[in-house]
N, C-alpha and C positions, 0 to 999 in steps of 0.2 A: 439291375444287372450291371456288373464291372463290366467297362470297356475293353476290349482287348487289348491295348497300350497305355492303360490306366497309368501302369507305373513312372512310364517313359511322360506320360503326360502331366503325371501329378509333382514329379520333379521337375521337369518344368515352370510349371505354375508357380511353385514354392520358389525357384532360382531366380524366376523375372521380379519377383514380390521383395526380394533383400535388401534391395534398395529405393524402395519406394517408401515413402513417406504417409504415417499417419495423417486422414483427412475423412473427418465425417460422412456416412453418405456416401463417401467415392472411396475411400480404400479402410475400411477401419475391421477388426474383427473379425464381425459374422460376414461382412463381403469377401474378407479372404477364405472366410472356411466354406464359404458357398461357390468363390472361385473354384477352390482344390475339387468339392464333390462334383462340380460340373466337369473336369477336369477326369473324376474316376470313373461315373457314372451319367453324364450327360442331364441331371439331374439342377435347378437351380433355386435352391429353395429361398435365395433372395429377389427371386423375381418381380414379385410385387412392395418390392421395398429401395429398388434402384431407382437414383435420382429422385426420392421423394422426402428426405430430409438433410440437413445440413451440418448440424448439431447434434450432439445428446440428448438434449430435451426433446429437439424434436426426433430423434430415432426412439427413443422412449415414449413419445405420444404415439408416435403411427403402431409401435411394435404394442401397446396396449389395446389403440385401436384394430390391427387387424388380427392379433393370435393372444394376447393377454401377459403373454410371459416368454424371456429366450425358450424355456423347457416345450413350449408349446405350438411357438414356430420351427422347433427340427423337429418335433413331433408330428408336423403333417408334412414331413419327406420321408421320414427316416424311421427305423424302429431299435427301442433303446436296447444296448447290451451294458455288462458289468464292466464296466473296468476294468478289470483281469481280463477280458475275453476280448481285447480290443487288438484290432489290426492296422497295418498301414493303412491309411485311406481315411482313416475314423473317425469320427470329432467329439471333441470333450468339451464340455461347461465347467466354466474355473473360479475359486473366488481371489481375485488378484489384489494388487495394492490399491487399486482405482476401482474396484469394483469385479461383478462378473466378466466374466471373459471368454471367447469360444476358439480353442486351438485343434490342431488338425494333428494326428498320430503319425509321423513319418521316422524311419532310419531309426529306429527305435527312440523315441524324441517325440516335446509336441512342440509344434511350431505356432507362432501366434505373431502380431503386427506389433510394433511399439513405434516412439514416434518415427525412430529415420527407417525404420523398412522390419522384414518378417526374420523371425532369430527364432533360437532355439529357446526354451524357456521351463522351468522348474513349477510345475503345478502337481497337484493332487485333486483330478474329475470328479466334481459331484454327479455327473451324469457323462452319460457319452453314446452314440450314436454311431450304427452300423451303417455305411455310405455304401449302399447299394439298389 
């Protein structure tokens, strides 16, 4: 269930993040989209993945080791909706220039982390998740 100041909170989140710097582990991604849904719904589905890797490789070893695939660690917060059915709050799986990618649906926009802090950005979701 959305918080009652979800909105006031997930803006938030998304303002503090603009200027923060890509860093493995401590701000990359799926911490940001796990920030925002803690943020709508009190929800944090990176909780067993904070402070426990550094790198890529290693956020790819542990994310194999505990859920097997991105699709499959928001799949045990969240339940998937279409894309078209998507709301502020939301979160999308992307395939970017580097790779997958997981950004958050706001102001009609998804927003996502690059290296100097969180921007708007041009995807098209292979998946996407209802944060509630």
């Amino acid at each position: 269930m959305r918080k009652r100041d979800w909105t006031t909170q997930l803006a938030n989140t998304i303002k503090a993040a603009t200027e923060r710097p890509f860093s493995w582990g401590e701000f990359d991604c799926c911490l940001f989209a796990a920030d925002c849904a803690q943020a709508v719904c009190g929800v944090d589905p990176a909780e067993a993945y904070r402070g426990r890797y550094s790198s890529e490789v290693g956020a790819k070893r542990l994310l194999n080791k505990l859920h097997g695939s991105l699709e499959a660690a928001w799949d045990a917060c969240f339940f998937r909706i279409q894309p078209g059915l998507r709301q502020r709050g939301d979160i999308a799986l992307y395939e970017g220039p580097n790779g997958r990618g997981v950004a958050v649906f706001w102001a009609d926009e998804f927003w996502s982390v690059s290296p100097d802090g969180v921007g708007r950005i041009e995807c098209e979701p292979l998946t996407m998740w209802r944060v509630e």
